[in-house]
Each structure stands twice: as structure tokens, then as C-alpha cells.
CHARMM-style PDB file with segment names, atoms N, HN, CA, C and O in Angstrom:
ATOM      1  N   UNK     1     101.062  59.296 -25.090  1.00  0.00      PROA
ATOM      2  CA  UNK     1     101.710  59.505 -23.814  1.00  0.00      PROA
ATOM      3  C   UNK     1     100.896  58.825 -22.712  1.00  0.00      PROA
ATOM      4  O   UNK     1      99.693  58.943 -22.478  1.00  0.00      PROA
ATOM      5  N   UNK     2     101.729  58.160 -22.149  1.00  0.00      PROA
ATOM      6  HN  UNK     2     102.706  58.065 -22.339  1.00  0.00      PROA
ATOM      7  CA  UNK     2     100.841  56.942 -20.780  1.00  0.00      PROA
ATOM      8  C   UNK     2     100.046  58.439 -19.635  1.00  0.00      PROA
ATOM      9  O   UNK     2     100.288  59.646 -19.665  1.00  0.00      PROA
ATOM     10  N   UNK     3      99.446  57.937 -19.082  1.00  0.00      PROA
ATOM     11  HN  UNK     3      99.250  56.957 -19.057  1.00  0.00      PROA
ATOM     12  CA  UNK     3      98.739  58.891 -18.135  1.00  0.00      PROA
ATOM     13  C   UNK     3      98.648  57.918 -16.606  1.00  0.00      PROA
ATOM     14  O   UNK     3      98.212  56.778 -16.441  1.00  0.00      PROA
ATOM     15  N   UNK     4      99.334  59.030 -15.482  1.00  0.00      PROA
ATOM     16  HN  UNK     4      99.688  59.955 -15.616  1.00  0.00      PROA
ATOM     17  CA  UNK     4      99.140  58.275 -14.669  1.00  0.00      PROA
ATOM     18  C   UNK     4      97.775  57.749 -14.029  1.00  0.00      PROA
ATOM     19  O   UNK     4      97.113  58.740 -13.721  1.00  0.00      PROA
ATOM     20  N   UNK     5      97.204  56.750 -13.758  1.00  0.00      PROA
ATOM     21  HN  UNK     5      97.741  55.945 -14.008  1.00  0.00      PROA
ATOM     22  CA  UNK     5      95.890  56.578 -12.830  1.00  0.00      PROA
ATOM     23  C   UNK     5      95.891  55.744 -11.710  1.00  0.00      PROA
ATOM     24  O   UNK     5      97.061  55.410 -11.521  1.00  0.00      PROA
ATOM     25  N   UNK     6      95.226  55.291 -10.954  1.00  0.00      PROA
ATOM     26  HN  UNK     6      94.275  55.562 -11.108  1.00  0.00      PROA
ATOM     27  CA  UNK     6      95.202  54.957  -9.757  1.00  0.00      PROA
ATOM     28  C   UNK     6      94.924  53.552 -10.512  1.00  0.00      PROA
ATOM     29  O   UNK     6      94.509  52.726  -9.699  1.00  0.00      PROA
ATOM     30  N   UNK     7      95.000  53.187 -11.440  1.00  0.00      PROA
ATOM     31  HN  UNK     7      95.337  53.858 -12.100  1.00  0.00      PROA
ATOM     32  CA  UNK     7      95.097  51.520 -11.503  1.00  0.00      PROA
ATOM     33  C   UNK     7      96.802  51.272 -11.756  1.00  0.00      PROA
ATOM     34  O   UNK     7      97.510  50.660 -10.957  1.00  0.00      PROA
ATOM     35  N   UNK     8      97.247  51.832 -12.933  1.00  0.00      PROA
ATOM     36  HN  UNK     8      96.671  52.329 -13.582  1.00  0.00      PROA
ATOM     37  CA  UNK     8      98.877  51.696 -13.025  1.00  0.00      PROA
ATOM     38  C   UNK     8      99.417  52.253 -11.687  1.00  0.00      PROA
ATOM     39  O   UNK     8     100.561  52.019 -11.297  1.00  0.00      PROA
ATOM     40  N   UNK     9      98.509  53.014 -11.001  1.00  0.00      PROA
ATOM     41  HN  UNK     9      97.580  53.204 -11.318  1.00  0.00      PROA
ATOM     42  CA  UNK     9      99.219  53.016  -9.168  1.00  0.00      PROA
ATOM     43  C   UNK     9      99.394  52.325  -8.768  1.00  0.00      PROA
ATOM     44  O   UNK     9     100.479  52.091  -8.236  1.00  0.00      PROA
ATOM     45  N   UNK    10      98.094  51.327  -8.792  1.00  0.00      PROA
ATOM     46  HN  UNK    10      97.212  51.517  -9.225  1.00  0.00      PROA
ATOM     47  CA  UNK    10      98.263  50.262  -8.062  1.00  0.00      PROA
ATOM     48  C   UNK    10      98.641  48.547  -8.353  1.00  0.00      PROA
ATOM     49  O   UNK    10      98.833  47.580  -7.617  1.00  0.00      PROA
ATOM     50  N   UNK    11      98.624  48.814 -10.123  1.00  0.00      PROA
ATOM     51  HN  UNK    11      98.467  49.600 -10.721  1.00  0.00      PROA
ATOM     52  CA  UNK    11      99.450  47.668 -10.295  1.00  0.00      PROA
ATOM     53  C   UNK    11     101.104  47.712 -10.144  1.00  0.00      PROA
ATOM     54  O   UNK    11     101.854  46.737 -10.166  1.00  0.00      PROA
ATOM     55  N   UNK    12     101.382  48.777 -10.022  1.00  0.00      PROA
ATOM     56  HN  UNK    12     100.773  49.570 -10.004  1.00  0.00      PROA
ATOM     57  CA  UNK    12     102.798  49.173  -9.969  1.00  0.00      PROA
ATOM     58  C   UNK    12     103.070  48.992  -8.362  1.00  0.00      PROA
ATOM     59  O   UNK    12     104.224  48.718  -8.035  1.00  0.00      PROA
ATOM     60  N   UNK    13     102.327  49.094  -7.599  1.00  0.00      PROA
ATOM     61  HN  UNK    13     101.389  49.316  -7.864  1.00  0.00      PROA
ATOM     62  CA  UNK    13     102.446  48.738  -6.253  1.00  0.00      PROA
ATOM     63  C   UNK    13     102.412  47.374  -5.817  1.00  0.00      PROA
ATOM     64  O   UNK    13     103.177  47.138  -4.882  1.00  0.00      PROA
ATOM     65  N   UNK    14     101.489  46.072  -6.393  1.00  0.00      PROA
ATOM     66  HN  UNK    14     100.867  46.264  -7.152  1.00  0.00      PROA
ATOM     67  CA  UNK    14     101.289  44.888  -6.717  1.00  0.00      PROA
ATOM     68  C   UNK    14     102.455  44.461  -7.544  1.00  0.00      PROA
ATOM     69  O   UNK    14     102.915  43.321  -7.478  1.00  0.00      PROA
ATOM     70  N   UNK    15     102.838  45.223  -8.181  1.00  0.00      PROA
ATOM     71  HN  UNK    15     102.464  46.149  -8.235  1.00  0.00      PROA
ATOM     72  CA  UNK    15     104.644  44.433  -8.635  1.00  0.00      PROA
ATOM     73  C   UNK    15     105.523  44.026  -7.694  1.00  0.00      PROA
ATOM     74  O   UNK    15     106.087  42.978  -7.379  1.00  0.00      PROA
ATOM     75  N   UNK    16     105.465  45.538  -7.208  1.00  0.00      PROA
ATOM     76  HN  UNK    16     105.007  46.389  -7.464  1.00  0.00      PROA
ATOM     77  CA  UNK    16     106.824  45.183  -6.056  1.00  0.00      PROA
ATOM     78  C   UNK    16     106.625  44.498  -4.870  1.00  0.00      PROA
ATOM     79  O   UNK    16     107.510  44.233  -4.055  1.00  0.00      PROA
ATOM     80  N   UNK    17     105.052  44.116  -4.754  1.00  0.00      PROA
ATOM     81  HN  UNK    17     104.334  44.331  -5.416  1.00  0.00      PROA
ATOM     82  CA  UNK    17     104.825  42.953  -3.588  1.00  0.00      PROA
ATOM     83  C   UNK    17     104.874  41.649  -4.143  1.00  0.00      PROA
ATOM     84  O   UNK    17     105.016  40.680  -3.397  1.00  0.00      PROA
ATOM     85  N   UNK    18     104.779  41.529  -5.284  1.00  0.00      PROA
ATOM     86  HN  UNK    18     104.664  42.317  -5.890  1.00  0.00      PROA
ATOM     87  CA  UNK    18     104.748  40.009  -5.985  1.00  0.00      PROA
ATOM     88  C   UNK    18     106.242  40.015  -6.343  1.00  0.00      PROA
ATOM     89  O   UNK    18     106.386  38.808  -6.542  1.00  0.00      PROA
ATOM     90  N   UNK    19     107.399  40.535  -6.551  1.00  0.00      PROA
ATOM     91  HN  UNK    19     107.283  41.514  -6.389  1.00  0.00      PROA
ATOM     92  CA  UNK    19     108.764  40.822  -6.660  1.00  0.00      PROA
ATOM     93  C   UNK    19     108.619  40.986  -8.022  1.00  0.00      PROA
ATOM     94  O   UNK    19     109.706  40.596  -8.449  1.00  0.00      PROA
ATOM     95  N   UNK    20     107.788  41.402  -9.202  1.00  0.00      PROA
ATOM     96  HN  UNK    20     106.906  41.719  -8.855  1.00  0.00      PROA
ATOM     97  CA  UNK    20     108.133  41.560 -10.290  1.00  0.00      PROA
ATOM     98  C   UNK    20     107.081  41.457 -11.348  1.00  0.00      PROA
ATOM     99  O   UNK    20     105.909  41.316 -10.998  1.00  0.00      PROA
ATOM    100  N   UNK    21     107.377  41.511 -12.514  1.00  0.00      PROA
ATOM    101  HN  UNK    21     108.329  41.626 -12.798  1.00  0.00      PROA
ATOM    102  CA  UNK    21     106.483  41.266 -13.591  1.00  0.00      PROA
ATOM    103  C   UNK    21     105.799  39.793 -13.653  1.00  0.00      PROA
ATOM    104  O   UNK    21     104.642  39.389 -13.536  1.00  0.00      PROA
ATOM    105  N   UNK    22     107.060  39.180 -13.892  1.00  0.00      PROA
ATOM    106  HN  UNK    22     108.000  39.508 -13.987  1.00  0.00      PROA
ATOM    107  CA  UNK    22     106.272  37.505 -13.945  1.00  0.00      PROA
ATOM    108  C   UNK    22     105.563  36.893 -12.281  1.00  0.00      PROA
ATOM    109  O   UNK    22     104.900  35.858 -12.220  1.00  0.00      PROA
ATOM    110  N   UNK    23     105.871  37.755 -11.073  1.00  0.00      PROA
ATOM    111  HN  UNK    23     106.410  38.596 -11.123  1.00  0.00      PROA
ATOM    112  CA  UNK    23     104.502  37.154 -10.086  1.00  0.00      PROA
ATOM    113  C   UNK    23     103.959  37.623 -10.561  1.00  0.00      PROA
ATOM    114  O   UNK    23     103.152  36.987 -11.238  1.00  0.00      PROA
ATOM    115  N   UNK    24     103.931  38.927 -10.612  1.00  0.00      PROA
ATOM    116  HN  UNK    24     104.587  39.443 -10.062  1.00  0.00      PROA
ATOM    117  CA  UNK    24     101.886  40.079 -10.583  1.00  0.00      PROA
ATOM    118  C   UNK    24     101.517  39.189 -11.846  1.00  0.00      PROA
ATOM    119  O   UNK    24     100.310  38.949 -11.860  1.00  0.00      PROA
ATOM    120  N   UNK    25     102.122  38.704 -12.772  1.00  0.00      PROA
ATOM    121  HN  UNK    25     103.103  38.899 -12.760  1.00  0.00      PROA
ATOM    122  CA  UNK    25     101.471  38.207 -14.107  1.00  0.00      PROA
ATOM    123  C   UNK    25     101.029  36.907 -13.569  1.00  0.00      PROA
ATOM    124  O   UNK    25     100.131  36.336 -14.187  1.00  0.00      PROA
ATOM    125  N   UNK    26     101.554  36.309 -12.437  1.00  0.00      PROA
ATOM    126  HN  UNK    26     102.283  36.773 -11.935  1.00  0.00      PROA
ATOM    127  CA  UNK    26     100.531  34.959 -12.242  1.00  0.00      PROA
ATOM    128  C   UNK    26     100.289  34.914 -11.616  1.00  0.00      PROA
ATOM    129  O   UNK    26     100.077  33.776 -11.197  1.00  0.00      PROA
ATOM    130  N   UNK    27     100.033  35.948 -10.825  1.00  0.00      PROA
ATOM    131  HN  UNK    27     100.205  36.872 -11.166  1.00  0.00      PROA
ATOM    132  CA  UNK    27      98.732  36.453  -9.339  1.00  0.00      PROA
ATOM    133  C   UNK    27      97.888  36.833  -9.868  1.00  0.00      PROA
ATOM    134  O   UNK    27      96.821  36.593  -9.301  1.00  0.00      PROA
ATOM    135  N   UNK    28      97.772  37.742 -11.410  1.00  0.00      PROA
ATOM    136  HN  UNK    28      98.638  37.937 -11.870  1.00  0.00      PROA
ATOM    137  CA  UNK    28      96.547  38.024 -11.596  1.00  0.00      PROA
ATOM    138  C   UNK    28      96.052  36.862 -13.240  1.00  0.00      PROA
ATOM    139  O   UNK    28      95.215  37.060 -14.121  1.00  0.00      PROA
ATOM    140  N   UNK    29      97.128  35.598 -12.993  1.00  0.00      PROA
ATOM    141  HN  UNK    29      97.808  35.437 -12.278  1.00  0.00      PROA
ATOM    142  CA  UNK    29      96.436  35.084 -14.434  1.00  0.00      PROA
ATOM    143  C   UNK    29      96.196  35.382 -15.791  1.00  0.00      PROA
ATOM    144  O   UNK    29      95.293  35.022 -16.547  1.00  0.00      PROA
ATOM    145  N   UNK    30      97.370  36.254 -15.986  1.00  0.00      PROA
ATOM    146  HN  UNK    30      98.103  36.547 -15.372  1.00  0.00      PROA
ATOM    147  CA  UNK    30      97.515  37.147 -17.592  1.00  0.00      PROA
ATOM    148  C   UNK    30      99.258  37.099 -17.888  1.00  0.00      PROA
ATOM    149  O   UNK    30      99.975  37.365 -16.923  1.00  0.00      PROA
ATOM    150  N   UNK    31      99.792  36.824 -18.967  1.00  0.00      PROA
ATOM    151  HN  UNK    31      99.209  36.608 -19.750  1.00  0.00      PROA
ATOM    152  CA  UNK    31     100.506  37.078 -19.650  1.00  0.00      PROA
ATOM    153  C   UNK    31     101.230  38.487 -19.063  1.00  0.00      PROA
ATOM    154  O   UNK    31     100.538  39.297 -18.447  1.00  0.00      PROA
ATOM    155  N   UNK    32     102.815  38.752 -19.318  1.00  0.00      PROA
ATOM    156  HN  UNK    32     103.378  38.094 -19.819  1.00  0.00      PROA
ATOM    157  CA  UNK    32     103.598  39.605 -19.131  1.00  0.00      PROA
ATOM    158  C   UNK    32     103.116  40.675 -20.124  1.00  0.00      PROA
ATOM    159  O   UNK    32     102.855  41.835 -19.803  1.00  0.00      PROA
ATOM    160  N   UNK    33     103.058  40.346 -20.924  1.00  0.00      PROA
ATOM    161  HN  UNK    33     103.270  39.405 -21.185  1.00  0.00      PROA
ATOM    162  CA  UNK    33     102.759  40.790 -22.405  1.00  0.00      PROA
ATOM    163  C   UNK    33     101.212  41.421 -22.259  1.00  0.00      PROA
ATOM    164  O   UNK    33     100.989  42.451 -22.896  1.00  0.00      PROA
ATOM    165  N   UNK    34     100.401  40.990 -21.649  1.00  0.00      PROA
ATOM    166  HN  UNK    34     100.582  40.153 -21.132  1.00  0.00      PROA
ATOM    167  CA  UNK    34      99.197  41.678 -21.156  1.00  0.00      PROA
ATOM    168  C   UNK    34      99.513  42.929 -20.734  1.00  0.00      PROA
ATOM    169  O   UNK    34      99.362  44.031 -21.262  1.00  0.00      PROA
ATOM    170  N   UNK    35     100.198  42.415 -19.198  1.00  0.00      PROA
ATOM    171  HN  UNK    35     100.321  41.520 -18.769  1.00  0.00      PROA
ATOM    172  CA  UNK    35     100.510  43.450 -18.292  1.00  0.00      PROA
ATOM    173  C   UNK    35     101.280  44.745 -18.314  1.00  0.00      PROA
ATOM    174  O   UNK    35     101.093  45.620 -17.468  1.00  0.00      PROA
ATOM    175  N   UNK    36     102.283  44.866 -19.451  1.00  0.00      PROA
ATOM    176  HN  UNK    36     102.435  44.155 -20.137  1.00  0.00      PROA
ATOM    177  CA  UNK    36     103.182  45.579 -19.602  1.00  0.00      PROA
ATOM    178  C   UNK    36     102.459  46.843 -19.504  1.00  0.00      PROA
ATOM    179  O   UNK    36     102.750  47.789 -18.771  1.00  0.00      PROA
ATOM    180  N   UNK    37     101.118  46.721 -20.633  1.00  0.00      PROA
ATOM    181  HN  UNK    37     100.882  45.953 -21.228  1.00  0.00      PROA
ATOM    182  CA  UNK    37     100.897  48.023 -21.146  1.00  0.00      PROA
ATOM    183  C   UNK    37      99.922  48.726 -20.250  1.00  0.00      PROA
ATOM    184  O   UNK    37      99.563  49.862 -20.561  1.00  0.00      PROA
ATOM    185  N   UNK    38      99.389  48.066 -18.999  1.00  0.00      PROA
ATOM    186  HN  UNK    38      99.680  47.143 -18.746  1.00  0.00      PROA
ATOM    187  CA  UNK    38      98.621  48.028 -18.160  1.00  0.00      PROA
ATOM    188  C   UNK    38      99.626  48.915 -17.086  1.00  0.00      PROA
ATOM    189  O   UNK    38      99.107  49.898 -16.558  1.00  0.00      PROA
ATOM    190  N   UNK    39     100.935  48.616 -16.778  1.00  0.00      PROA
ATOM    191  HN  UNK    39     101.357  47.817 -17.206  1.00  0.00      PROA
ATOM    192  CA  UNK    39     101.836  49.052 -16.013  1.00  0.00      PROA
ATOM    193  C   UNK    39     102.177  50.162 -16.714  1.00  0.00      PROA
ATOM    194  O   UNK    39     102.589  50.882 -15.805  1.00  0.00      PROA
ATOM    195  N   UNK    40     102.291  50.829 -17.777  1.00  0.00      PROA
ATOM    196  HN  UNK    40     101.957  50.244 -18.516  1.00  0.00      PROA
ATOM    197  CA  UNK    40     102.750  51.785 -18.075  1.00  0.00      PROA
ATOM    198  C   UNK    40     101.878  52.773 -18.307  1.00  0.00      PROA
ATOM    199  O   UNK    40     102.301  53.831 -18.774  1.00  0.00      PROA
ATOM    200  N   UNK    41     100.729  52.629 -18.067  1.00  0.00      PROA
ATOM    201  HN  UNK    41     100.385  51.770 -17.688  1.00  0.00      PROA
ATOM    202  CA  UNK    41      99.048  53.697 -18.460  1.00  0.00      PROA
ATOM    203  C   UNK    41      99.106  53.272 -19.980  1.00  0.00      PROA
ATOM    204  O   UNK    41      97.937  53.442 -20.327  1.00  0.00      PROA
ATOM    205  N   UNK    42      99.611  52.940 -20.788  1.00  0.00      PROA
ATOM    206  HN  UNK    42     100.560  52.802 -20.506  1.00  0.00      PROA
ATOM    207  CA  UNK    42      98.963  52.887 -21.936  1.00  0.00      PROA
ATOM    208  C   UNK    42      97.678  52.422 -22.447  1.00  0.00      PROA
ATOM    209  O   UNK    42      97.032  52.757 -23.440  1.00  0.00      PROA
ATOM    210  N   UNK    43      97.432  51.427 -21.374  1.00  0.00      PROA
ATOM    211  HN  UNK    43      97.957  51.155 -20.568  1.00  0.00      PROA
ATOM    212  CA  UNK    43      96.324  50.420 -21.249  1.00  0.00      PROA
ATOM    213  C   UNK    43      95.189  50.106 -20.056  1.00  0.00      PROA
ATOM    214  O   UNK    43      95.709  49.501 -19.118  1.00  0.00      PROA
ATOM    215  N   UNK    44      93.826  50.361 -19.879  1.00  0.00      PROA
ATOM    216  HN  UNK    44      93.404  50.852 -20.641  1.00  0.00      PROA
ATOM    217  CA  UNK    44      93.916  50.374 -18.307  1.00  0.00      PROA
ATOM    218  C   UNK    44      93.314  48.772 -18.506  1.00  0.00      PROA
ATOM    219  O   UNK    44      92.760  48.339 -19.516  1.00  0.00      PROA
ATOM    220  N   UNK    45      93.596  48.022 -17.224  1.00  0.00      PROA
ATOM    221  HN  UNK    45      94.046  48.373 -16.403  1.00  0.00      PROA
ATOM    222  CA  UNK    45      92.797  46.028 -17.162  1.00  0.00      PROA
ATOM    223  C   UNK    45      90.915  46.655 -16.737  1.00  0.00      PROA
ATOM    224  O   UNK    45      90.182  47.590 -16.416  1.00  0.00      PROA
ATOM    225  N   UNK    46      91.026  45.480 -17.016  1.00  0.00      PROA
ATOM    226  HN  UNK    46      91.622  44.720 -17.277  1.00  0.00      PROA
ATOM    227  CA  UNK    46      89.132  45.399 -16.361  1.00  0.00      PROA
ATOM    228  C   UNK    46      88.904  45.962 -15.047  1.00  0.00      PROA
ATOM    229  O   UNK    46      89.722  46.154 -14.148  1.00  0.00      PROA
ATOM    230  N   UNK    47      87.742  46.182 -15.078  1.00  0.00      PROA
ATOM    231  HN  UNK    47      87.077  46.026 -15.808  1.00  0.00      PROA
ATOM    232  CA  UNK    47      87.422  45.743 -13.084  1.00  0.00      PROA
ATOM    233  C   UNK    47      88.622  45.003 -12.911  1.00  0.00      PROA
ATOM    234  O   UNK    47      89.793  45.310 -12.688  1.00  0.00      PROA
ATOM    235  N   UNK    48      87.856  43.695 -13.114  1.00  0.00      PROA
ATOM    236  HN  UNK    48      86.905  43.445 -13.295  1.00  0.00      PROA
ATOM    237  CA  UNK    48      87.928  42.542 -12.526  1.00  0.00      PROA
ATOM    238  C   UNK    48      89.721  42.330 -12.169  1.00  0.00      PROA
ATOM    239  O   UNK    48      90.120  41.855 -11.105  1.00  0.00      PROA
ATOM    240  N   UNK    49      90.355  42.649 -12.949  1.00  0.00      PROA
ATOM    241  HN  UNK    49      90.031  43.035 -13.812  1.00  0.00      PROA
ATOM    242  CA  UNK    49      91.642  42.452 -12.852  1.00  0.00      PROA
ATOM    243  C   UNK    49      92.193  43.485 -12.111  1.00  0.00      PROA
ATOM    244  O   UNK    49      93.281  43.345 -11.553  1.00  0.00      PROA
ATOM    245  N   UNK    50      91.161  45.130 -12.013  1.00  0.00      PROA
ATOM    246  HN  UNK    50      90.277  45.245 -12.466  1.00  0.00      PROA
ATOM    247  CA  UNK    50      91.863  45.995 -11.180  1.00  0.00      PROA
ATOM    248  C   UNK    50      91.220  45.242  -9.463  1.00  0.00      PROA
ATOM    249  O   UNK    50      91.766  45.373  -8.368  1.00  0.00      PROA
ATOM    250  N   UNK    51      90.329  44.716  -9.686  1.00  0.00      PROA
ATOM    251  HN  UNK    51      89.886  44.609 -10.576  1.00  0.00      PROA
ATOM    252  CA  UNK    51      90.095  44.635  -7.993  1.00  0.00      PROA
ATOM    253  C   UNK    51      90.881  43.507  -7.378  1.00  0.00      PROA
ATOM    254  O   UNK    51      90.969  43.506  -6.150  1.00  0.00      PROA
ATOM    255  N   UNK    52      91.549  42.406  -8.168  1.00  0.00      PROA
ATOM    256  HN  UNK    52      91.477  42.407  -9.165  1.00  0.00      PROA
ATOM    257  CA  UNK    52      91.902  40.893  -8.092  1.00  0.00      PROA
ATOM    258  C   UNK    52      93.519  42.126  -7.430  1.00  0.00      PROA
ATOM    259  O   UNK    52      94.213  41.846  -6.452  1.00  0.00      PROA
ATOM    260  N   UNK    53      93.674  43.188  -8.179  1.00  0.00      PROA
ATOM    261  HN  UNK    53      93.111  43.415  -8.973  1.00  0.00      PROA
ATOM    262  CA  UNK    53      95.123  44.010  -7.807  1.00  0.00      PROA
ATOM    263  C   UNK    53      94.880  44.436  -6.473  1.00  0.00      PROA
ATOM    264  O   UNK    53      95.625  44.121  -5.546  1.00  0.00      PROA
ATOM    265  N   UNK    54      93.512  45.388  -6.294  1.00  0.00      PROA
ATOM    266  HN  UNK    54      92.907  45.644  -7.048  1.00  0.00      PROA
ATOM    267  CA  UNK    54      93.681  45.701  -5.034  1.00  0.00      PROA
ATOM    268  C   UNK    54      93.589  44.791  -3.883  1.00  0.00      PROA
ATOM    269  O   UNK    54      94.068  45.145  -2.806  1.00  0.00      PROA
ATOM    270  N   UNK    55      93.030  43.678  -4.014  1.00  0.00      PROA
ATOM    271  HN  UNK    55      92.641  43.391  -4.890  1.00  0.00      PROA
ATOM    272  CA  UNK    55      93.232  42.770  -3.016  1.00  0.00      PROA
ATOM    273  C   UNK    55      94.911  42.363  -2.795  1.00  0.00      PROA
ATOM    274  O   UNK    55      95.436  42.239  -1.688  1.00  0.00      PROA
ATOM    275  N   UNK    56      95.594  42.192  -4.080  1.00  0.00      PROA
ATOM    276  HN  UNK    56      95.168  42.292  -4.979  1.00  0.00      PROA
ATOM    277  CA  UNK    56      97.135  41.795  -3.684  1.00  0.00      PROA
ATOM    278  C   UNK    56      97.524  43.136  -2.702  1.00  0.00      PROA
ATOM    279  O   UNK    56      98.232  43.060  -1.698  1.00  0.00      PROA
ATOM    280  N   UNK    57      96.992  44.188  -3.149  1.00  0.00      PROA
ATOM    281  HN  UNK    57      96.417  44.250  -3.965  1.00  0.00      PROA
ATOM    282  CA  UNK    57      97.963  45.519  -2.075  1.00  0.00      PROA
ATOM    283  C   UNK    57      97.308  46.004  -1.145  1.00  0.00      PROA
ATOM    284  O   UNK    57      97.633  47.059  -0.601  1.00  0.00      PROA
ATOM    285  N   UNK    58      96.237  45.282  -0.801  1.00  0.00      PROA
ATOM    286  HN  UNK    58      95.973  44.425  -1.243  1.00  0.00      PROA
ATOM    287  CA  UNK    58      95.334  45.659   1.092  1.00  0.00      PROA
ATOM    288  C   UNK    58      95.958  44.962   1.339  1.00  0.00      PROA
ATOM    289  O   UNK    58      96.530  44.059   0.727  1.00  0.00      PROA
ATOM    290  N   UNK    59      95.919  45.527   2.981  1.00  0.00      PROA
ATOM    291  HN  UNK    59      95.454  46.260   3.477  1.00  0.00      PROA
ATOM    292  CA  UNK    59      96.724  45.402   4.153  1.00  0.00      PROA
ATOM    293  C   UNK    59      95.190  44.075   4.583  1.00  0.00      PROA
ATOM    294  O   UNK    59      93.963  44.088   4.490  1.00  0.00      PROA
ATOM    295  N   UNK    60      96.207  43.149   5.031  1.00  0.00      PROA
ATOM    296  HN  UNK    60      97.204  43.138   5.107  1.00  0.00      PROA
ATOM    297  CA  UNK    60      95.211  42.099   5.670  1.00  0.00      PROA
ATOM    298  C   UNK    60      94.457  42.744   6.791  1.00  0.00      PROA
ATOM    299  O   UNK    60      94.893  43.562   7.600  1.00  0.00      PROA
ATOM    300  N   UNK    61      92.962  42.118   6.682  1.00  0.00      PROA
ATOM    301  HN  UNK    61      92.608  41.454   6.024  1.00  0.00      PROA
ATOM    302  CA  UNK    61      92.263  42.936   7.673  1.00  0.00      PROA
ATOM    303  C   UNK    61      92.024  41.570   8.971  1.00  0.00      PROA
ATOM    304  O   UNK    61      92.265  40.382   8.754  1.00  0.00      PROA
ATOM    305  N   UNK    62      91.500  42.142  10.291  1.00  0.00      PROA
ATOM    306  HN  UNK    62      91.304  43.107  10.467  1.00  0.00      PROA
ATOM    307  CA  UNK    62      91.450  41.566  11.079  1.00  0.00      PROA
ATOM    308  C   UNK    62      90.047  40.918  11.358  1.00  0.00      PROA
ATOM    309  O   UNK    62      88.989  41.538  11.464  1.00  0.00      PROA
ATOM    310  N   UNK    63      90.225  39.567  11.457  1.00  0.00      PROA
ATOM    311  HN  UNK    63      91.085  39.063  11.370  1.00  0.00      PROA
ATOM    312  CA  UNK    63      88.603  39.067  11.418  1.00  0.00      PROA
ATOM    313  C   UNK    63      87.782  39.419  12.505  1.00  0.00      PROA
ATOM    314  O   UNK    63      88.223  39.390  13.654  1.00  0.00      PROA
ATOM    315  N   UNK    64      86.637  39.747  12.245  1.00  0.00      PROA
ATOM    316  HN  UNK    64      86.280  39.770  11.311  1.00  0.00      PROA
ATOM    317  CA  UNK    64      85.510  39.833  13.139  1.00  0.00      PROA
ATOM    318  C   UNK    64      84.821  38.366  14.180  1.00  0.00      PROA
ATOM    319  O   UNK    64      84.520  37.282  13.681  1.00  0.00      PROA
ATOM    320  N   UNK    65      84.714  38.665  15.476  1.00  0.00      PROA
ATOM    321  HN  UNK    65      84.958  39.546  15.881  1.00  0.00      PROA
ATOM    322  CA  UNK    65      84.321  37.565  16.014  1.00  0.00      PROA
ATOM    323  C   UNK    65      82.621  36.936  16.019  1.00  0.00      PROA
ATOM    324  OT1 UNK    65      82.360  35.865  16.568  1.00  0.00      PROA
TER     325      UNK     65
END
């Protein structure tokens, strides 16, 4: 049984800003087939692939002068 966590939170949030499976799959450089099981908790990604996510779903920040 998948379990929810704050990474399938937030790749599931990174879907619907990339419009779907096949962007988030080539925003973050992995296969659909990677991602699926990553989106459903079955699977959790790396770091590296959870932080490459949270950058797709921060809010742009404002530069410092």
C-alpha cells in the first residue's frame, strides 16, 4: 500500500505545474516509467531528484540588491 509523504506531495504538485507526466519526466531527466512509482508512494527518488522537485514548486524568490 503506497504511503503518503511529502515527496509524492510534492512531485504530485510538480506535475500539475509541468502539465503532466511526460514534463515533470523531462524537468527532472528520468523516464515516465521512473516516475510513476515515485508519484504513487510506492517508491521514494533521491535527494537529488526530490530537491531538483522542490525547486520546480517554489515560488520564485525576489533578488537581493
Amino acid at each position: 500500500m503506497p504511503v503518503e509523504t511529502s515527496q509524492n506531495r510534492t512531485l504530485n504538485r510538480a506535475l500539475k505545474i509541468c502539465g503532466g507526466a511526460i514534463g515533470l519526466a523531462k524537468a527532472l531527466k528520468v523516464s515516465v516509467e521512473t516516475l510513476t512509482p515515485w508519484l504513487s508512494g510506492h517508491q521514494s527518488p533521491s535527494a537529488e531528484i526530490y530537491i531538483a522537485t522542490l525547486k520546480l514548486v517554489a515560488p520564485p524568490r525576489a533578488k537581493l540588491r
